[in-house]
C-alpha positions as CSV (number, residue, x, y, z in Angstrom):
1,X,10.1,41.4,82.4
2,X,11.4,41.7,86.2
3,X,12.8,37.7,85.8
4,X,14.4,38.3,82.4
5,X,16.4,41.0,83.7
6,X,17.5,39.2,87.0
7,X,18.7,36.3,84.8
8,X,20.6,38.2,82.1
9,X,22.4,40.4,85.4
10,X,23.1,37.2,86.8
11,X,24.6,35.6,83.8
12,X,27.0,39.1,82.6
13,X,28.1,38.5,86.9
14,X,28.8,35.0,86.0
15,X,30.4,35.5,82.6
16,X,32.7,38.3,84.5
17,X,33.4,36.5,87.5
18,X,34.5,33.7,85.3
19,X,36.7,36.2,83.3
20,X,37.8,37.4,86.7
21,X,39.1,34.0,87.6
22,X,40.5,33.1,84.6
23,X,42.5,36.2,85.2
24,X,43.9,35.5,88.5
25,X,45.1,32.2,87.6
26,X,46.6,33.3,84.3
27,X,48.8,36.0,86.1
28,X,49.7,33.7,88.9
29,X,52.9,32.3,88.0
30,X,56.9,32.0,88.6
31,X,58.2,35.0,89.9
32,X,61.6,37.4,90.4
33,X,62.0,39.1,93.6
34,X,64.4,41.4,94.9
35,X,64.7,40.6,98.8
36,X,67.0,43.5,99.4
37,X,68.9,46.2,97.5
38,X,70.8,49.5,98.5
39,X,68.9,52.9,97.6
40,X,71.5,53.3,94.9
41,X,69.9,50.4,92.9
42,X,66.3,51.5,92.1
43,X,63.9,48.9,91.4
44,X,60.7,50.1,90.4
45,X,57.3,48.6,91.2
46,X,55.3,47.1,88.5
47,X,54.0,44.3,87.1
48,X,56.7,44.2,84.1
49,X,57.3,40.5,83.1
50,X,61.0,39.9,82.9
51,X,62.3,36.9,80.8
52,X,64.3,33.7,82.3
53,X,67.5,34.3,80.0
54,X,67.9,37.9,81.1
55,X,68.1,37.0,84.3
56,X,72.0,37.3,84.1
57,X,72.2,40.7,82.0
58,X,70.3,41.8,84.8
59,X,72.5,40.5,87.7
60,X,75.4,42.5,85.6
61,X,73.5,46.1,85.7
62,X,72.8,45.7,88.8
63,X,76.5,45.6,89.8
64,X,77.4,47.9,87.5
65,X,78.7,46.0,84.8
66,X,77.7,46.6,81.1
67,X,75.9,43.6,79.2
68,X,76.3,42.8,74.8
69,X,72.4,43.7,74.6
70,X,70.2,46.7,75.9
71,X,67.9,45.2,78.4
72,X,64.8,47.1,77.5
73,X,63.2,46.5,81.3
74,X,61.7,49.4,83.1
75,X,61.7,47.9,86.3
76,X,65.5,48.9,87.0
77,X,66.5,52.3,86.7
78,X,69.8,53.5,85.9
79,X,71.4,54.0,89.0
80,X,74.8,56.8,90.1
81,X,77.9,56.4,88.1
82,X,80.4,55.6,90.6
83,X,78.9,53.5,93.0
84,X,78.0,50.0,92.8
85,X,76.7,47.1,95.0
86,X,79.8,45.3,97.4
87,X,77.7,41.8,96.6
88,X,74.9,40.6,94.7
89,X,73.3,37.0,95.6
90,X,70.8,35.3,93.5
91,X,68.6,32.4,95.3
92,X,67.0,30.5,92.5
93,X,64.2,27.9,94.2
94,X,63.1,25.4,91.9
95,X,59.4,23.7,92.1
96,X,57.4,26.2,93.7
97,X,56.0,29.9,91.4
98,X,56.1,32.2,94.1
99,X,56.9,32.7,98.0
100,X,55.4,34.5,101.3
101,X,58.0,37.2,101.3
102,X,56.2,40.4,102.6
103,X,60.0,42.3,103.2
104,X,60.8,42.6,99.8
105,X,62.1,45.6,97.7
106,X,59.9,44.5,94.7
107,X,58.2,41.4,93.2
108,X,58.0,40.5,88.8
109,X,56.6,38.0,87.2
110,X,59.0,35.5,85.1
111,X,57.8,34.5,81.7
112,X,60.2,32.1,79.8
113,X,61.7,29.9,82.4
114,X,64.5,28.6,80.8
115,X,67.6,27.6,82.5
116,X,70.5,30.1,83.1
117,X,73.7,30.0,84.6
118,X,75.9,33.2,86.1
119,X,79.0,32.3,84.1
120,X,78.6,35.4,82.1
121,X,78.9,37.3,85.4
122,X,81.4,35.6,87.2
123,X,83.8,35.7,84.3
124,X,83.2,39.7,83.8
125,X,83.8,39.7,88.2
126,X,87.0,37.9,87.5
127,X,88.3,39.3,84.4
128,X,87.6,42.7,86.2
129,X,89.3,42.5,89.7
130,X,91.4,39.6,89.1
131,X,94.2,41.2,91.6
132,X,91.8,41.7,94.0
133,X,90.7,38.2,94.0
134,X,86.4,39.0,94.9
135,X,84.3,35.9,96.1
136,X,82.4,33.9,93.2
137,X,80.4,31.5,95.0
138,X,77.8,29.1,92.3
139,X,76.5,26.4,94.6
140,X,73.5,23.3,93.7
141,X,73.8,21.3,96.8
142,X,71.1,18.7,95.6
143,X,73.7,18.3,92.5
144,X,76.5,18.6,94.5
145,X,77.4,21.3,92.2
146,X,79.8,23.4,93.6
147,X,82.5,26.3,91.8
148,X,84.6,28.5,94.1
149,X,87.2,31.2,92.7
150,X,89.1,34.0,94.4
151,X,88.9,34.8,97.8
152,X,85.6,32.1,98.5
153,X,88.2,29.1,98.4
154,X,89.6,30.0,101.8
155,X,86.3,31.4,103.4
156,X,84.2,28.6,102.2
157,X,86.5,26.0,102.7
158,X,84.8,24.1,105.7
159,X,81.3,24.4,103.4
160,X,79.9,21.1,103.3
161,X,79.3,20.5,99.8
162,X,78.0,16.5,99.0
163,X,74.6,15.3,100.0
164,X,76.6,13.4,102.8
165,X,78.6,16.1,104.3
166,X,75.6,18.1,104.4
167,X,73.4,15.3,106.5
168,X,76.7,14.6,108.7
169,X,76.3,18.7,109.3
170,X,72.5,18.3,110.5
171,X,73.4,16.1,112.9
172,X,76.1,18.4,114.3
173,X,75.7,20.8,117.2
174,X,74.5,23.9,116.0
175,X,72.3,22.5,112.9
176,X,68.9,23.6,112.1
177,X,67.2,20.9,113.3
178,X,67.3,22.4,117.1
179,X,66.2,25.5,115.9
180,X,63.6,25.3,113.3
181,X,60.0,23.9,113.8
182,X,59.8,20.9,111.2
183,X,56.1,20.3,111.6
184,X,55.1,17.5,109.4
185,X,58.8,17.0,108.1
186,X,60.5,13.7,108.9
187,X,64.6,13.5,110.0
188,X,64.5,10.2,108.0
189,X,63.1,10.5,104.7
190,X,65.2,11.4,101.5
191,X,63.8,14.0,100.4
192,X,62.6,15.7,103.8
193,X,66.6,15.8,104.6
194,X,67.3,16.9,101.1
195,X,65.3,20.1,101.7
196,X,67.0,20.6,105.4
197,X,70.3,20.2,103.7
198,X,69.4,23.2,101.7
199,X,68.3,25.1,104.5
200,X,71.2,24.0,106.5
201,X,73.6,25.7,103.6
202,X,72.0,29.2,103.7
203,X,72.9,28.9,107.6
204,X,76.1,28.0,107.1
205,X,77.0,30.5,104.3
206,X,75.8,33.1,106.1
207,X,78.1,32.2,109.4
208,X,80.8,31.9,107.4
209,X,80.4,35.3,106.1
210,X,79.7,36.4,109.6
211,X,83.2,35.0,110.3
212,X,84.7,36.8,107.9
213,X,83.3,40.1,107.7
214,X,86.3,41.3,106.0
215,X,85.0,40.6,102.8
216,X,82.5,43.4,102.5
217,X,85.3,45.8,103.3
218,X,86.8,45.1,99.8
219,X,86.5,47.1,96.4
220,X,85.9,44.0,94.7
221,X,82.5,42.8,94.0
222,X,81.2,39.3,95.4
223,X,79.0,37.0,93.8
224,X,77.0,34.3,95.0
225,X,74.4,31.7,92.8
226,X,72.1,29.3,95.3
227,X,70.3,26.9,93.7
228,X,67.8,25.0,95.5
229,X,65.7,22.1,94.5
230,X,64.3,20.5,97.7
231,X,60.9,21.8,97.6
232,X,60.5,20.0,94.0
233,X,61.6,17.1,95.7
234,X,58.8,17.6,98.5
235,X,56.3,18.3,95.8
236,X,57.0,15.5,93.4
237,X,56.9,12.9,96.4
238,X,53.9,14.5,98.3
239,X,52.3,16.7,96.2
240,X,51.6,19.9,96.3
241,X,48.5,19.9,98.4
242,X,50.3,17.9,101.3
243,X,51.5,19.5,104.6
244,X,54.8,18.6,104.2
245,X,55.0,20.8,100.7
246,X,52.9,23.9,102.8
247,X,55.5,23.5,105.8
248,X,58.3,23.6,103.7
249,X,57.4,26.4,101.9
250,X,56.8,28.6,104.4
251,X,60.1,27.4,106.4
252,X,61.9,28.2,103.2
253,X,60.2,31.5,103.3
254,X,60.9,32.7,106.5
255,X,64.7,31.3,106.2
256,X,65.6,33.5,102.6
257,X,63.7,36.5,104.4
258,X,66.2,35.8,107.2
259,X,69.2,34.9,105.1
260,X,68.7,38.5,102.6
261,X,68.3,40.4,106.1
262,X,71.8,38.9,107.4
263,X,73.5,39.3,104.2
264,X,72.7,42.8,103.3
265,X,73.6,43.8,107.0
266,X,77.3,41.8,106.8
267,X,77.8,43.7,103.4
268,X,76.9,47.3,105.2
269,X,73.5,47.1,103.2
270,X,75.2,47.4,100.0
271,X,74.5,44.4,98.4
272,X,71.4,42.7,96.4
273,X,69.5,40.0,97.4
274,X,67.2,38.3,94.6
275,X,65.1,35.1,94.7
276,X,63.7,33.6,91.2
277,X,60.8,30.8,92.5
278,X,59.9,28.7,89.3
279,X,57.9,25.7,89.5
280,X,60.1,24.0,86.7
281,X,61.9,24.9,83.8
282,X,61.1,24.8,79.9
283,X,64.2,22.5,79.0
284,X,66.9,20.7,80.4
285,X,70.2,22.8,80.9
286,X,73.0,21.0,79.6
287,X,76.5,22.2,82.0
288,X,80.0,21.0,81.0
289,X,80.6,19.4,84.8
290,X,83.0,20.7,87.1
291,X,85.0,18.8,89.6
292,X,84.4,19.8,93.6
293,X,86.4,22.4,95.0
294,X,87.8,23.4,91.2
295,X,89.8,26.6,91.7
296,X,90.7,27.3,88.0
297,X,91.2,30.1,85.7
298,X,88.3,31.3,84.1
299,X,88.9,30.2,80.0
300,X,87.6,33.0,77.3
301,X,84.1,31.2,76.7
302,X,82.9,34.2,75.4
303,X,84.7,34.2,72.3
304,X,83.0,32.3,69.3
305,X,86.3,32.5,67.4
306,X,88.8,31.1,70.0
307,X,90.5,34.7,70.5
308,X,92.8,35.2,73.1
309,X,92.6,37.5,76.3
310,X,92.5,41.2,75.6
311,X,95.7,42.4,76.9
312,X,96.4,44.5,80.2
313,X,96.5,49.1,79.1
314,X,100.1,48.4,80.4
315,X,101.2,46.2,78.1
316,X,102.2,48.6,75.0
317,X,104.6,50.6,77.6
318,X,106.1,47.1,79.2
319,X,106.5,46.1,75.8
320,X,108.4,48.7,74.2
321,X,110.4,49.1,77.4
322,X,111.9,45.7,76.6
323,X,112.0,46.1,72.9
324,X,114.1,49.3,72.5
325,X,116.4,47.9,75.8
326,X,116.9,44.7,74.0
327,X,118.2,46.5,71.0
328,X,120.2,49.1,72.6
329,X,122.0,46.0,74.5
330,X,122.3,44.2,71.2
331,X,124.1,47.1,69.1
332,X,126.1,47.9,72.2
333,X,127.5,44.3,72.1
334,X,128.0,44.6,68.5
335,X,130.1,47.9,69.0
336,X,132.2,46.5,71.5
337,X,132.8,42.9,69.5
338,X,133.5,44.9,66.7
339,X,136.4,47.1,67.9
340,X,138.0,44.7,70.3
341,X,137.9,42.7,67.4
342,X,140.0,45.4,64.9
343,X,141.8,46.6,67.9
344,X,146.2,47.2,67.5
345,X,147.7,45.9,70.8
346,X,150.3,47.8,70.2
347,X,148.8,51.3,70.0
348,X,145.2,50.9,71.4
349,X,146.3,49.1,74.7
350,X,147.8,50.7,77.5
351,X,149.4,47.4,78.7
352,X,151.1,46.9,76.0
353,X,152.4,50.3,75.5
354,X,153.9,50.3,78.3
355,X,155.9,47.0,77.4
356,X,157.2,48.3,74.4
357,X,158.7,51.6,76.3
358,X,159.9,49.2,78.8
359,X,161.7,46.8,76.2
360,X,163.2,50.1,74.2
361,X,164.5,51.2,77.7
362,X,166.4,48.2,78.2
C-alpha cells in the first residue's frame, strides 16, 4: 500500500514539475524594457504582454503626444498634464529575447513581433515643433540606414554612418576596442566587427550629445530609434550556445545599461530610455529607402486620401488681413482712375486755373 502511494506522489511531482517547466519556457520570450524614465512617466510593474505594433503608440504617450487608438495597456499610467519627457530613445536589439539589465525601471513581455518603424512619431515631433527644429535621430548601422531632421543634422554630422566608416572609427584613437574586454571576439571577422560597430555607435552618440548638451535645454522633444542587429549576426554564425554569442551579450548588456545611464543624465533625467530584445521578427518589413544624410520635409503619409497639411491657427487672421487690404487698394485705385479720368482741367485743377486768370490778365 506504502509503494503504491510513493509511486503515484512521485508521478503528480513529475507531471507538475513537467508543467512547471513547460511554464518557464513558455513565458520566456522577447521582451520591452524601460532602462530609464522620469518619475513623471509611471510605468507599472507587471507581467502585462504588450504587442510589437504598439510599440510606437506607446513611444507617443509617453512623450505626451496623443495616438488614433486607445492603448488599452496598464502598464503606463497617465502621467501630469503639462509636463513631458525632453527625449525618448528606443534601442531595438534584434536576435537575442531578453537581456541582463538589473537597472531597469520595468521589464514586459512582447508578444507579436512584428516590424515597426517610428515614422508615426517623428512626423507628429516635426509637425509639432517644426520652428524649434527638435533632434529625430532613426539609425540601423548594419543597414546603413540612417534619417536625420532638425537640429540632429548639425550634431550628428561627424556620425559615422556606413559599415566602413564605422570600422575606420574602431581603429581610431578613442574606439572601444582599448576599452572594452572582447573575450572570445575576434578584430578580424565580419561579423565580430559588425557587432563592435554597433557598440562603437552608442559611444559615439552619446559623446556627441555630451558635446552638445545644449540640446536637453530645449522645449522641443528629441527622438532617437537604434536598431541593432549584430548579435543576430553572432548567433546565426556561432550559434547561440557559443562564447562568442554569451560575450557579446553581456558586452551589449553592460554598454545599453551604460548608454540609458548617460543619456538620461545629459537630458537632466527627463528622458526615456527603452530596449525591445527580440530574437527575430514575424515578417519582413518592407521601408521605402532613404538616401544617407537625407534632410527632407516630412510628406503627410498619414493621409489615406492625399490631403494636404492642416493649416497654421494663424492663417484665418493672415488671410483676411490680405484679403480686405487687397480690396480696399483695388477700389481705391478704381476711385482715383475714375475721377482723374472725368476730371475738367479747367475747374478741377489748380494749375490750370491759375493760367486762365493769368491769360484774362493779360
Amino acid at each position: 500500500m506504502s509503494v503504491k502511494i510513493l509511486r503515484r506522489m512521485e508521478s503528480v511531482f513529475t507531471v507538475t514539475l513537467t508543467f512547471y517547466c513547460l511554464f518557464t519556457v513558455g513565458v520566456h520570450g522577447d521582451s520591452f524594457t524601460v532602462l530609464q524614465a522620469p518619475e513623471f512617466v509611471s510605468f507599472q510593474k507587471g507581467d502585462w504582454p504588450v504587442s510589437g505594433e504598439k510599440i510606437p503608440d506607446l513611444v507617443a504617450l509617453t512623450m505626451g503626444f496623443s495616438v488614433q487608438e486607445d492603448l488599452l495597456w496598464p502598464g503606463l499610467q497617465a502621467g501630469p498634464l503639462f509636463q513631458r519627457p525632453r527625449a525618448n530613445i528606443l534601442v531595438v536589439v534584434r536576435g537575442v529575447d531578453s537581456l541582463a539589465l538589473p537597472q531597469s525601471v520595468a521589464s514586459y513581455p512582447l508578444e507579436n513581433p512584428v516590424p515597426f518603424t517610428m515614422d508615426s512619431v517623428a512626423e507628429t515631433v516635426h509637425s509639432l515643433f517644426a520652428e524649434d527644429t527638435p533632434v529625430v535621430l532613426q539609425l540601423a548601422p548594419s543597414e546603413e540606414r540612417l534619417y536625420m531632421l532638425g537640429k540632429a543634422n548639425a550634431v550628428f554630422e561627424d556620425l559615422p554612418v556606413t559599415l566602413q566608416q564605422i570600422r575606420a572609427r574602431l581603429s581610431q584613437d578613442g574606439s572601444v576596442l582599448s576599452s572594452l574586454p572582447l573575450n572570445s571576439l575576434s578584430r578580424n571577422a565580419e561579423a565580430d566587427l559588425l557587432f563592435l560597430s554597433e557598440v562603437q555607435v552608442l559611444h559615439d552618440i552619446t559623446a556627441l550629445l555630451q558635446r552638445h548638451r545644449h540640446l536637453a535645454k530645449d522645449h522641443s522633444p528629441d527622438l532617437y530609434s537604434l536598431e541593432l542587429s549584430g548579435l543576430e549576426e553572432l548567433s546565426r554564425l556561432y550559434g547561440p550556445d557559443s562564447p562568442q554569442y554569451r560575450d557579446a551579450t553581456a558586452l551589449l548588456a553592460s554598454v545599453l545599461q551604460k548608454f540609458g545611464q548617460d543619456v538620461y543624465g545629459l537630458y537632466g533625467n527627463s528622458s526615456v530610455v527603452e530596449v525591445v530584445t527580440v530574437k527575430a521578427f514575424e515578417a519582413p518589413l518592407t521601408r521605402k529607402s532613404r538616401s544617407i544624410l537625407e534632410s527632407r520635409q516630412i510628406s503627410n503619409r498619414g493621409s489615406l486620401y492625399n490631403l494636404a497639411h492642416k493649416y497654421d491657427v494663424e492663417y484665418a487672421v493672415v488671410f483676411n488681413i490680405v484679403l480686405w487690404l487687397m480690396i480696399v487698394l483695388a477700389l481705391a485705385v478704381i476711385v482715383i482712375a475714375y475721377n482723374l479720368w472725368n476730371m475738367d482741367p479747367g475747374y478741377d485743377s489748380i494749375i490750370y486755373r491759375m493760367t486762365n486768370q493769368k491769360i484774362r490778365m493779360d
